[in-house]
VEXMARKOL-639146 format. One record per atom (N, C-alpha, C): residue number from 0; x, y, z. Coordinates in steps of 0.001 Angstrom, whole numbers, padded with zeros to 6 digits, always signed. Layout:
R   dose      east     north        up
R    NUM         X         Y         Z
...
END
This chain:
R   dose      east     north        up
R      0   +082401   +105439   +088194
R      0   +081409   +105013   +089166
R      0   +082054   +104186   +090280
R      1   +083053   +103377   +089952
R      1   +083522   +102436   +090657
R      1   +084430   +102536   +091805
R      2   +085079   +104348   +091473
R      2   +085897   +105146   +091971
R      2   +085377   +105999   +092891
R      3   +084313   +106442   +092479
R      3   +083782   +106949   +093619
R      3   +082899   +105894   +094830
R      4   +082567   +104952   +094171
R      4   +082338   +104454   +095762
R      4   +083279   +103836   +096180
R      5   +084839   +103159   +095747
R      5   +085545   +102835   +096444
R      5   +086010   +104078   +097473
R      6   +086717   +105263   +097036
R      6   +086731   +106830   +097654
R      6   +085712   +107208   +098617
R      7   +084866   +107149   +098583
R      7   +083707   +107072   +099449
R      7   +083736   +105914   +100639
R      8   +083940   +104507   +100333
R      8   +084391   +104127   +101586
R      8   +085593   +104263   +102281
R      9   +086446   +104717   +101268
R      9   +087868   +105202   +102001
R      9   +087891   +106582   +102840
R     10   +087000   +107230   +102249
R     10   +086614   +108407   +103258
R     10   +086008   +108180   +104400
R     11   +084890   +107545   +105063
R     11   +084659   +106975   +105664
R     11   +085353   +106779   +106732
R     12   +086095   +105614   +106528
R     12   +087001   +105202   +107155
R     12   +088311   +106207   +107579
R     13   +088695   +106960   +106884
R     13   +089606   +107817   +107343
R     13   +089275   +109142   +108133
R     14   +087877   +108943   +107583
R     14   +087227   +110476   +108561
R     14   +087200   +109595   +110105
R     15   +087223   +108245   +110624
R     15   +086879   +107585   +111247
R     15   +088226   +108162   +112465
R     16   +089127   +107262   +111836
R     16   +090670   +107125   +112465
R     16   +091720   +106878   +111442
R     17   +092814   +107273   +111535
R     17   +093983   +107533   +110569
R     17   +095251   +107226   +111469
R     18   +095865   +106635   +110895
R     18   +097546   +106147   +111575
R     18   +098261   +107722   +112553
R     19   +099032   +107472   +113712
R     19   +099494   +108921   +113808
R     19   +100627   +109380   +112502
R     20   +100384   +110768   +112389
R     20   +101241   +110992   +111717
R     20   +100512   +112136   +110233
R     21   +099318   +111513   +110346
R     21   +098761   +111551   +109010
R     21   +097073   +111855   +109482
R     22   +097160   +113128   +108490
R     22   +096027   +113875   +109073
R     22   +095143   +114448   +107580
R     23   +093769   +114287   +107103
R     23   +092612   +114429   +106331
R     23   +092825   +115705   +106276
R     24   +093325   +116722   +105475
R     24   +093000   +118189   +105214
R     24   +091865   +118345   +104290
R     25   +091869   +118059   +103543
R     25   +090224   +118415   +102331
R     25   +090290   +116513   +101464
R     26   +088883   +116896   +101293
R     26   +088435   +115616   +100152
R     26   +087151   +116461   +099881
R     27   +086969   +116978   +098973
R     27   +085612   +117536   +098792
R     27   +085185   +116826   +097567
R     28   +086001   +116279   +097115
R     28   +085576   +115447   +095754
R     28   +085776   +114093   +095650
R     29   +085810   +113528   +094593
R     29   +086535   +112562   +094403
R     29   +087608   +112409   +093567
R     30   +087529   +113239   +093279
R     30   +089015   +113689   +092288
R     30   +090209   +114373   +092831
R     31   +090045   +114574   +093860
R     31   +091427   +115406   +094652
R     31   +091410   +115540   +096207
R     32   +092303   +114955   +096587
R     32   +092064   +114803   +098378
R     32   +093789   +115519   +098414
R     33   +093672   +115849   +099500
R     33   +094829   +116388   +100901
R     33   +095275   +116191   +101811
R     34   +096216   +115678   +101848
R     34   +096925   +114820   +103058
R     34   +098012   +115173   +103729
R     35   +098102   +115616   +105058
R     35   +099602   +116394   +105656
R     35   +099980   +114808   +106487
R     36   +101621   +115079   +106204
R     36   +102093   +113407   +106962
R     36   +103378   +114132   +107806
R     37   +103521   +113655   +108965
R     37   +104561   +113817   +109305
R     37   +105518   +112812   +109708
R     38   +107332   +112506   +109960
R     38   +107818   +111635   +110516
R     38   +107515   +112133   +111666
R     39   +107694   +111052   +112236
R     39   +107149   +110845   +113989
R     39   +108129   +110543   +114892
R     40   +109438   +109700   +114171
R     40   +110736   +109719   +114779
R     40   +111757   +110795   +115082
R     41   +112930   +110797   +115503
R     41   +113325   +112188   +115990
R     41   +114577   +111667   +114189
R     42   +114199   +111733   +113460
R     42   +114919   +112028   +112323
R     42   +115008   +113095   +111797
R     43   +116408   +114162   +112599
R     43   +117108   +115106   +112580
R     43   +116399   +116052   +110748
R     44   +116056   +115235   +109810
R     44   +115663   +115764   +108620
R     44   +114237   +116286   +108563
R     45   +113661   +115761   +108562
R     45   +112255   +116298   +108815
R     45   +111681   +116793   +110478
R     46   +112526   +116514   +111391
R     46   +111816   +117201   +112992
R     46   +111068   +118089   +112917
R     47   +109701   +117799   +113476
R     47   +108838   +119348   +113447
R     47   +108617   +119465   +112363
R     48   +108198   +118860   +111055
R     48   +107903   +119679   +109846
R     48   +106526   +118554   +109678
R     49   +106058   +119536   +108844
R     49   +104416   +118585   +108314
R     49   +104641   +119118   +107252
R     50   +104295   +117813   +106065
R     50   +104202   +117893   +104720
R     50   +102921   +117833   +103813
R     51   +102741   +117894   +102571
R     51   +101030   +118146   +101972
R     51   +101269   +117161   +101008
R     52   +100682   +116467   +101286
R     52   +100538   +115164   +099707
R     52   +098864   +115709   +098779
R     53   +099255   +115345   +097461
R     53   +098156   +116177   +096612
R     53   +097709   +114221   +096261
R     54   +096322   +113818   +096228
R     54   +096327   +113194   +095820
R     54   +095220   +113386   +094371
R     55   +095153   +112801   +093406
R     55   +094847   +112888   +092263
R     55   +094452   +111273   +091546
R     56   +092554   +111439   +091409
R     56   +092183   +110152   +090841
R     56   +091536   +110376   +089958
R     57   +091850   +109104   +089211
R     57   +091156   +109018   +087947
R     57   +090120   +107866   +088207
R     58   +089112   +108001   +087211
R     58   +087911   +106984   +087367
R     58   +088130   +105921   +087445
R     59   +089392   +104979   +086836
R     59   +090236   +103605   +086886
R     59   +090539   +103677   +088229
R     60   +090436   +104835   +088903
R     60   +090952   +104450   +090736
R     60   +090071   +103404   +091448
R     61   +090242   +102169   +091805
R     61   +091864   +101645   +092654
R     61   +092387   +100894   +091379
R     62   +092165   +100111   +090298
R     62   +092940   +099595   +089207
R     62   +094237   +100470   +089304
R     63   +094068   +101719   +088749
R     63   +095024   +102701   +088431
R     63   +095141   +103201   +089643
R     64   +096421   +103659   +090125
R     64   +097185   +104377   +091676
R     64   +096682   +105709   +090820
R     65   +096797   +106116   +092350
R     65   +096538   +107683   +091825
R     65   +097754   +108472   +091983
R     66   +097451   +109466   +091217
R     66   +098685   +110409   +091504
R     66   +098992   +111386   +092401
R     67   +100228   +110693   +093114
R     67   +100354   +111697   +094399
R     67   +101889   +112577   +094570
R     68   +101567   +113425   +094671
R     68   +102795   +114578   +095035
R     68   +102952   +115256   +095970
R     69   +104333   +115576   +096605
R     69   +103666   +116646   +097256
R     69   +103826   +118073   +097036
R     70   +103248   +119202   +097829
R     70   +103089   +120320   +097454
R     70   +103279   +121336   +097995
R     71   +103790   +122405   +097898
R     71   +104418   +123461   +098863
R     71   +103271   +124448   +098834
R     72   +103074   +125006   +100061
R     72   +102748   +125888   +100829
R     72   +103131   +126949   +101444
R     73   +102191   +128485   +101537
R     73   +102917   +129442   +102392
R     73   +102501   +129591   +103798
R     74   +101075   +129207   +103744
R     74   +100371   +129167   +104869
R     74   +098993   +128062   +104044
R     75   +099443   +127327   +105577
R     75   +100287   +127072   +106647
R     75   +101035   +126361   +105642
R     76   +102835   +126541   +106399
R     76   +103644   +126183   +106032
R     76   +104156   +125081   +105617
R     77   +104564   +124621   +104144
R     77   +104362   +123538   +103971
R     77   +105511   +123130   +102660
R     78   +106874   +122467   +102984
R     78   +107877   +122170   +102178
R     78   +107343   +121251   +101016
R     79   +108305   +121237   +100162
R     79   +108771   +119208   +099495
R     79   +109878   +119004   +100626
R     80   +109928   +117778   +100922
R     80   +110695   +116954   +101775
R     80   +111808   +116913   +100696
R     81   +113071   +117156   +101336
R     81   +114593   +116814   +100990
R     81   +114332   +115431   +101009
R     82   +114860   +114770   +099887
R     82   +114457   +113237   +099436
R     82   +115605   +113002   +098210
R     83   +115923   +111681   +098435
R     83   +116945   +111286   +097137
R     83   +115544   +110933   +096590
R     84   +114284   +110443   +096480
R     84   +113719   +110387   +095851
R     84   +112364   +111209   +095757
R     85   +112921   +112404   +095872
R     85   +111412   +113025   +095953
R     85   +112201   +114789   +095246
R     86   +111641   +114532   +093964
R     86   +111921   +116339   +092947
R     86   +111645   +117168   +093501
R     87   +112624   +118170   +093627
R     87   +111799   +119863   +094028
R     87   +110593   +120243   +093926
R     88   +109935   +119602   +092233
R     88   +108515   +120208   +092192
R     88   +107790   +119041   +092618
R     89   +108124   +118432   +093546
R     89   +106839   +117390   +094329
R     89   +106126   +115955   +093922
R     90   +107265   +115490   +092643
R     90   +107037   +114716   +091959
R     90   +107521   +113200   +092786
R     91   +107152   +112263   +093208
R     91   +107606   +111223   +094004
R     91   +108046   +109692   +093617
R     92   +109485   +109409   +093134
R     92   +109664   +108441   +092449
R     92   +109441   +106956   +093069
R     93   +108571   +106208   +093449
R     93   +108386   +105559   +094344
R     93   +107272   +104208   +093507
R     94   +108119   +103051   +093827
R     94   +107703   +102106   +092808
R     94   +105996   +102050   +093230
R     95   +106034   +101641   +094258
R     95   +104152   +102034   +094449
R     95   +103334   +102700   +093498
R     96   +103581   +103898   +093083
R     96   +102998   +104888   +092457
R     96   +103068   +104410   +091083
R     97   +103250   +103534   +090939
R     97   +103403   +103647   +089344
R     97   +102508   +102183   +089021
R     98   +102580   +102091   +087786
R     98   +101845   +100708   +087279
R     98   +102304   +099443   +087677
R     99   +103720   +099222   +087794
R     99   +104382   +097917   +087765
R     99   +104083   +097591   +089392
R    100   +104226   +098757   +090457
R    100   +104207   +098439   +091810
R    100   +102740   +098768   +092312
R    101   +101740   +099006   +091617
R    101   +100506   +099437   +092692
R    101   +099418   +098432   +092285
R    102   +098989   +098294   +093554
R    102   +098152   +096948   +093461
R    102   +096390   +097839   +093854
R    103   +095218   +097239   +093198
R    103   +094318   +098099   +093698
R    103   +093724   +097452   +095036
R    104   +094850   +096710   +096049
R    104   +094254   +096919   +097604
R    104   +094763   +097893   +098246
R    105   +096033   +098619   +097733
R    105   +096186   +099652   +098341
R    105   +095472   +100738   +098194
R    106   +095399   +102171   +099244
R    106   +094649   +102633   +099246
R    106   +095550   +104125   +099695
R    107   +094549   +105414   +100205
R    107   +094964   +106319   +100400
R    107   +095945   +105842   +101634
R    108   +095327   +105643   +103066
R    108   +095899   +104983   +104098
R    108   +097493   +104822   +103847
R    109   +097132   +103105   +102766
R    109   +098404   +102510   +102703
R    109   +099635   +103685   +102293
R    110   +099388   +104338   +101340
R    110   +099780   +105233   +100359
R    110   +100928   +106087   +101215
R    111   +099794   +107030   +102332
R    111   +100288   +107553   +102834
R    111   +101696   +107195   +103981
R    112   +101246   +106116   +104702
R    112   +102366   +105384   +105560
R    112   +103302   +104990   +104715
R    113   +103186   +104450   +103475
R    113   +104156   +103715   +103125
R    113   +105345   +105084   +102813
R    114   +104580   +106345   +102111
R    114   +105495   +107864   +102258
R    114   +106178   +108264   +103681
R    115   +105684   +107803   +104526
R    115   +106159   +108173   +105470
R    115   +107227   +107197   +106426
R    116   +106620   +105963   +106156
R    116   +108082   +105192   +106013
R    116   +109191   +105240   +105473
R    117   +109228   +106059   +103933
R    117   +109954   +106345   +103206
R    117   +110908   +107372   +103887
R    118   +109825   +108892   +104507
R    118   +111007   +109816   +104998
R    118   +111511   +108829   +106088
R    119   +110935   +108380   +106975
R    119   +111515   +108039   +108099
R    119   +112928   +107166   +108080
R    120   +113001   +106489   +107202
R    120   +113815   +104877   +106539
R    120   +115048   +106359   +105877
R    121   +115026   +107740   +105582
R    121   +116378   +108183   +104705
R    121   +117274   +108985   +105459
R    122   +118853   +109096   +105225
R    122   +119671   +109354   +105998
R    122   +120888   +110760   +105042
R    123   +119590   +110621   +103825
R    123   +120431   +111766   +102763
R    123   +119637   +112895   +102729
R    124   +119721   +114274   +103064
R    124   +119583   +114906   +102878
R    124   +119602   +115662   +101464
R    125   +119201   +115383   +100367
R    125   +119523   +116021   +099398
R    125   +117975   +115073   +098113
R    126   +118028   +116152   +097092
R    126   +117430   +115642   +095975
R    126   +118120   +114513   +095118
R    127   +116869   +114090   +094236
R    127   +117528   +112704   +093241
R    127   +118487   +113483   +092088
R    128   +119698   +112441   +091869
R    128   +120274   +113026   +091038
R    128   +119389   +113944   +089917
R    129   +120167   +114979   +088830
R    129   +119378   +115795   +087699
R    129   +118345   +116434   +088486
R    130   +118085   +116698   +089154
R    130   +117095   +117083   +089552
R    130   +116347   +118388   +088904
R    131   +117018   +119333   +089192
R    131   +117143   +120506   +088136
R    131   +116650   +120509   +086690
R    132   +117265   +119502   +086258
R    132   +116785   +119048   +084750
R    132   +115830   +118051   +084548
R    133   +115464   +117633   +085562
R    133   +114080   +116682   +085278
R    133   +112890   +118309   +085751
R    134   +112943   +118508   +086293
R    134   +112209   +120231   +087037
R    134   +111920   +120749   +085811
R    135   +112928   +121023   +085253
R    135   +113082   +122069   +084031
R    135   +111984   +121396   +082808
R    136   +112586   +120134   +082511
R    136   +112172   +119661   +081501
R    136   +110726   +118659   +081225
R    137   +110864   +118058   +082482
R    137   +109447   +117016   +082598
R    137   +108257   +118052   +082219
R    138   +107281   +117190   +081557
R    138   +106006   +118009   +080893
R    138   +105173   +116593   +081110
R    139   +105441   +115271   +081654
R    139   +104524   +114662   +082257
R    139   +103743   +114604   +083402
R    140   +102770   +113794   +083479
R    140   +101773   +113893   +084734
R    140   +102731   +112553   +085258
R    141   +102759   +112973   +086714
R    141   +103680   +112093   +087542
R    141   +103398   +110643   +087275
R    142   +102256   +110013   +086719
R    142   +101614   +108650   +086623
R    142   +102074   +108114   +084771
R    143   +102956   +109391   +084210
R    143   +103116   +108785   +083021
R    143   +104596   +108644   +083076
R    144   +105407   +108669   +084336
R    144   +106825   +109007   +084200
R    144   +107557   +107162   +084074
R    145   +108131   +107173   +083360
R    145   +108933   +106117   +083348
R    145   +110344   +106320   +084068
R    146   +109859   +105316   +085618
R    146   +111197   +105959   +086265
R    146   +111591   +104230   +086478
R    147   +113246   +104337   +086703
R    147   +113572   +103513   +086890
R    147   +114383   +102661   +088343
R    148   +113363   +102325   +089151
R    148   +113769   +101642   +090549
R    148   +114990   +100823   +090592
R    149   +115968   +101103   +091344
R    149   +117101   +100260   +091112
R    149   +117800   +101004   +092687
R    150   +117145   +102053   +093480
R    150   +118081   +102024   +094227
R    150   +117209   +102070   +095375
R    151   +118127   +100770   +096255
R    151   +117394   +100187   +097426
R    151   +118071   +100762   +098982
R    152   +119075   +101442   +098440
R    152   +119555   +102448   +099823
R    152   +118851   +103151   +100634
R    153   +118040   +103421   +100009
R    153   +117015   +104716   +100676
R    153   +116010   +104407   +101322
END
């Protein structure tokens, strides 16, 4: 109950005005919204590309962060971002997202900028180490992953 009217005023507000960069594709529920973000700087890695964040709530939403990934597309065209911290299959290691870093004032908004600060802020072209083998093997939901933050390069 508590989730949907927080979601409900966050819709609101985002159907309103949204940061550049970051654009409302679907919310038809309250359980799953769509979000394309782009960098906005001329950072040679992402130029020209728009990305799809999946977001995913549970009724504990805002207590509990929701789970966000992103998600590939054929039309319209739509990558995972080359990321030391971001898996092939769209999984996003990012202390925010998880229990220890998400606070329930953040919100979709915050969520989204703070991802997009993220591409904007990286200078590596490439996936997080294992990558391949976390792909292969992970059978968790991105909100049960025990990942471990320790690298502040990125």
């Amino acid at each position: 109950m508590f989730a949907a009217k927080r979601l409900g005023k966050e819709l609101t507000k985002i159907q309103q005005s949204l940061p550049p960069g970051i654009d409302l594709v679907s919310a038809e529920d309250f359980k799953e919204w769509q979000m394309d973000i782009r960098v906005l700087d001329p950072n040679p890695i992402y130029l020209d590309k728009t990305y799809r964040l999946r977001f995913r709530f549970s009724n504990n939403y805002p207590i509990e962060a929701p789970e966000v990934t992103f998600i590939a597309l054929s039309q319209p065209s739509r990558t995972i971002p080359l990321h030391p911290h971001i898996y092939s299959n769209g999984i996003i290691c990012l202390d925010l997202l998880g229990s220890s870093g998400w606070s329930p004032v953040q919100n979709v908004e915050s969520v989204c900028m703070s991802i997009q600060s993220m591409l904007t802020g990286n200078t590596k072209n490439e996936r997080p180490p294992g990558d391949e083998e976390f792909v292969r093997r992970n059978t968790q939901r991105p909100r049960d992953i025990r990942f471990v933050y320790e690298d502040s390069t990125v």
